[in-house]
N, C-alpha and C positions, 0 to 999 in steps of 0.2 A: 355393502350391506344389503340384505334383502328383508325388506319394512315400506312401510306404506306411505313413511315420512320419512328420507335421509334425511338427517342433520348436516349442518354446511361440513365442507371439508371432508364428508364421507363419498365413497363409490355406490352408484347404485347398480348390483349386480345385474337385474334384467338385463339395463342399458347396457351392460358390456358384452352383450350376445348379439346384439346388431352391430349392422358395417361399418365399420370407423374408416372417416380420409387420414389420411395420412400424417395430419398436423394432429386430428383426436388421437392417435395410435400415439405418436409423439410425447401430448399430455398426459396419458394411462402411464406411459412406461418411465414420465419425472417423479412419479408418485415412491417410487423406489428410491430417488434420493434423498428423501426424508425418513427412509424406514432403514434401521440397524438389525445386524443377528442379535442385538440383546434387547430389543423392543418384543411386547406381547404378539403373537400372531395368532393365540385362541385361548379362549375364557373357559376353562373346563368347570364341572361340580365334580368335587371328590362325591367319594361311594354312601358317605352318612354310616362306614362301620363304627364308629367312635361315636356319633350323635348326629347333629342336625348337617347335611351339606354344604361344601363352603365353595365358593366363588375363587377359581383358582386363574390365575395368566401363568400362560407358559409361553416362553420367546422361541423366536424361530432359531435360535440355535439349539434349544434342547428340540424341538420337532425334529430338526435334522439329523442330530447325533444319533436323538430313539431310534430312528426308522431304518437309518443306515445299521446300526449295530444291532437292531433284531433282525434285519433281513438277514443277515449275516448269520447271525449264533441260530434262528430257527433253518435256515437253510434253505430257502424262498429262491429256485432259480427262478429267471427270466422265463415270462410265458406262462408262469402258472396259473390257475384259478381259485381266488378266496373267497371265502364266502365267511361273512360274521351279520348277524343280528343285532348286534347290542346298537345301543341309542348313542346318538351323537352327541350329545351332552355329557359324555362317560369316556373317560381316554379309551377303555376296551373298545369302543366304536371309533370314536377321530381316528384313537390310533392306528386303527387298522391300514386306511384311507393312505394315511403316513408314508407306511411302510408299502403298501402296494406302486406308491407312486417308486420310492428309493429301489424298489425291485423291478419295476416293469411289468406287474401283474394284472392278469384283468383281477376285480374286486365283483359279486354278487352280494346283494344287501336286499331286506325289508324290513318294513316297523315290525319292534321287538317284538309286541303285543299277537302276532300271529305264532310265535313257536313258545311263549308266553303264558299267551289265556289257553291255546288250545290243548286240548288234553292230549296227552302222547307224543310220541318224538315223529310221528307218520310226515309230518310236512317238514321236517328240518332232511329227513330220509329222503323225502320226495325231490328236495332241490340239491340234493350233493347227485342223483342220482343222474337227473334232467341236464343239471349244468355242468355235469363232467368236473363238480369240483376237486379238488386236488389236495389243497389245504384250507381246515377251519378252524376257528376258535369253537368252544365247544362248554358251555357252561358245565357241573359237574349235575347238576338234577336233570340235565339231559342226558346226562351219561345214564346215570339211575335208571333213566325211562328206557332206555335203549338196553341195557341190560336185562331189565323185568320184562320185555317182552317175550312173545312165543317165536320159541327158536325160528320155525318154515315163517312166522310173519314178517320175522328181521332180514329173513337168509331172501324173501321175493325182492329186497329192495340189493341193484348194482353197488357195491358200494367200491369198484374195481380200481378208481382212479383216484381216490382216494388215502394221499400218502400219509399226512400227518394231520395229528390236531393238537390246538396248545389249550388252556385251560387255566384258573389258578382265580383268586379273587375269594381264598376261602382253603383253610385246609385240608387236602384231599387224600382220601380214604387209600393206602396204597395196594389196597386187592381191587377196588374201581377200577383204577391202573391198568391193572394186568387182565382184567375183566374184559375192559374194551379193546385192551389191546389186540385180544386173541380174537375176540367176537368181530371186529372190522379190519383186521389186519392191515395195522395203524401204528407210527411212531406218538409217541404225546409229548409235546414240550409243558412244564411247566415253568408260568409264569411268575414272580415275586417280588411287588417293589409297590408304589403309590402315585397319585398324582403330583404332588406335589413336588417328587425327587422326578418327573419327566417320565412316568411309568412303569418300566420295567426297571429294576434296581441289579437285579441275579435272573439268570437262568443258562439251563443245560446247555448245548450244542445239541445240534439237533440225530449226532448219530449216537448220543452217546445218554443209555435210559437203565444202566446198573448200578446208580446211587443216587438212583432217584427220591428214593423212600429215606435215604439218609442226612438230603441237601436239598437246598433252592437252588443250588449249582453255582457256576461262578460270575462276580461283579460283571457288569454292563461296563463297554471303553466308556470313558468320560463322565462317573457316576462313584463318588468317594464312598466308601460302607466303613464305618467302626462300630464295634460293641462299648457299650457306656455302662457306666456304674449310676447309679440316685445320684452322683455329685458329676455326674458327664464329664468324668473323667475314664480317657478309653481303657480298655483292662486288656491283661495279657490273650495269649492266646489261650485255647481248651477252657473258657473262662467264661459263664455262662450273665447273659445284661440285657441290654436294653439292643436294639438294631438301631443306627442313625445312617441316614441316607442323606446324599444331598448332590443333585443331578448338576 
C-alpha cells in the first residue's frame, strides 16, 4: 500500500524499494501464498455513464486474461511504445499498465488533467512526436480537436511512428474514423465492454477496420456475451435486446 498509515498485515510499498536480506526477500515472496487468481488485485470506479460511480474489485485472473487477450487482438508487438492519459482509478488507465506488462512494452503516462484542461490537442501531438510513440488510446474529443485543426499546424507535428490508436467509451462518429485515419495514417482499434465484465467485452483485431462501423467486433477469449430480452432470457440470433457480459 502507499498511505501514511499501513494497516497491520498490509505491504508498505516505499519500503519495498530499499535493500532486503535475504530472509526479508523470503518474507515478501510468502505473501503470495495467501493470495489466489480469484482474490481482488485492484479496486476500480466504473465510469458513472449510468449515474453515480461504484467501487469495483477485479481479481487477478481477470487482470491477466484482459491483458493477454487485448495485447493479442490489438496487436502490441514486443518493444513498442504506449502512451495513454487516462487516470488510474479508470480501467482505460490501470488497464493500460496491464497490457503493457503482458506485451513487454514501454508505457508513457501523465495526469489527465494536462491533455484535459488544456485547450487543443498540441501536447497530446507533442509527446507521440518526442517519445516516438507507436501506439495510443486516443479519446474521441481529441480526435475532434485533431481534426479541427489547421491542416500546415497538424502536418508540423512527426506523427511517423505512430501505428495505431484504440479509442471507445462512447459511441463513435464513423466519419471521425475515417477522418483520423487518413489525417495520421493510423489503424484505430475500437474498444467495447465495462468494468465490471474485466474491460474490454468485443473488439476488432487489429488489421481488420471494414466493419467497423457495422460492429464492436468480436467476444474477448474468456468473457461470455448474450443478448437478453426484459425477462433475461437470451434471444435468438439477428434479434435485437439487451448486451450481458460477464468476464
Amino acid at each position: 500500500m502507499i498511505a501514511d498509515d499501513v494497516p497491520k498485515g498490509g505491504v508498505n510499498f516505499p519500503n519495498l524499494l530499499k535493500e532486503k536480506s535475504d530472509k526479508e526477500k523470503l518474507g515478501i515472496l510468502s505473501c503470495n501464498d495467501n493470495v489466489s487468481m480469484d482474490d481482488a488485485v485492484w479496486i476500480n470506479l466504473t465510469s458513472g455513464s449510468t449515474g453515480k460511480p461504484k467501487y469495483c474489485p477485479l481479481s487477478h485472473r481477470c487482470f491477466i486474461h484482459m491483458a493477454k487477450a487485448s495485447q493479442m487482438r490489438i496487436g502490441l508487438p514486443k518493444g513498442s511504445i504506449m502512451f495513454n492519459d487516462r487516470p488510474m482509478s479508470w480501467m482505460g488507465g490501470v488497464g493500460s499498465f496491464a497490457i503493457a506488462l503482458a506485451a513487454e512494452t514501454t508505457i508513457v503516462t501523465i495526469d489527465a488533467k494536462q491533455t484535459v484542461q488544456n485547450s487543443g490537442p498540441e501536447t497530446f501531438l507533442q509527446i507521440i512526436q518526442e517519445e516516438k510513440v507507436t501506439y495510443t488510446v486516443l479519446m474521441p474529443y481529441l480526435m475532434y480537436d485533431i481534426m479541427n485543426m489547421e491542416t500546415a499546424k497538424r502536418a508540423s507535428y512527426n506523427m511517423s511512428k505512430l501505428k495505431s490508436v484504440m479509442t471507445g467509451g462512447q459511441r463513435i462518429d464513423p466519419n471521425l474514423i475515417e477522418n483520423i485515419k487518413k489525417m495520421l495514417g493510423v489503424g484505430i482499434v475500437i474498444g467495447y465492454g465495462l468494468t465490471e465484465g474485466g474491460f474490454i467485452s468485443s473488439i476488432f483485431p487489429i488489421a481488420d477496420f471494414t466493419k467497423q462501423h457495422l460492429t464492436v467486433g468480436y467476444g474477448s477469449p474468456n468473457v461470455e456475451i448474450s443478448i437478453r430480452d426484459k425477462d433475461n432470457k437470451i434471444l435468438p440470433i439477428n434479434t435485437q435486446g439487451e448486451i450481458c457480459t460477464r468476464g
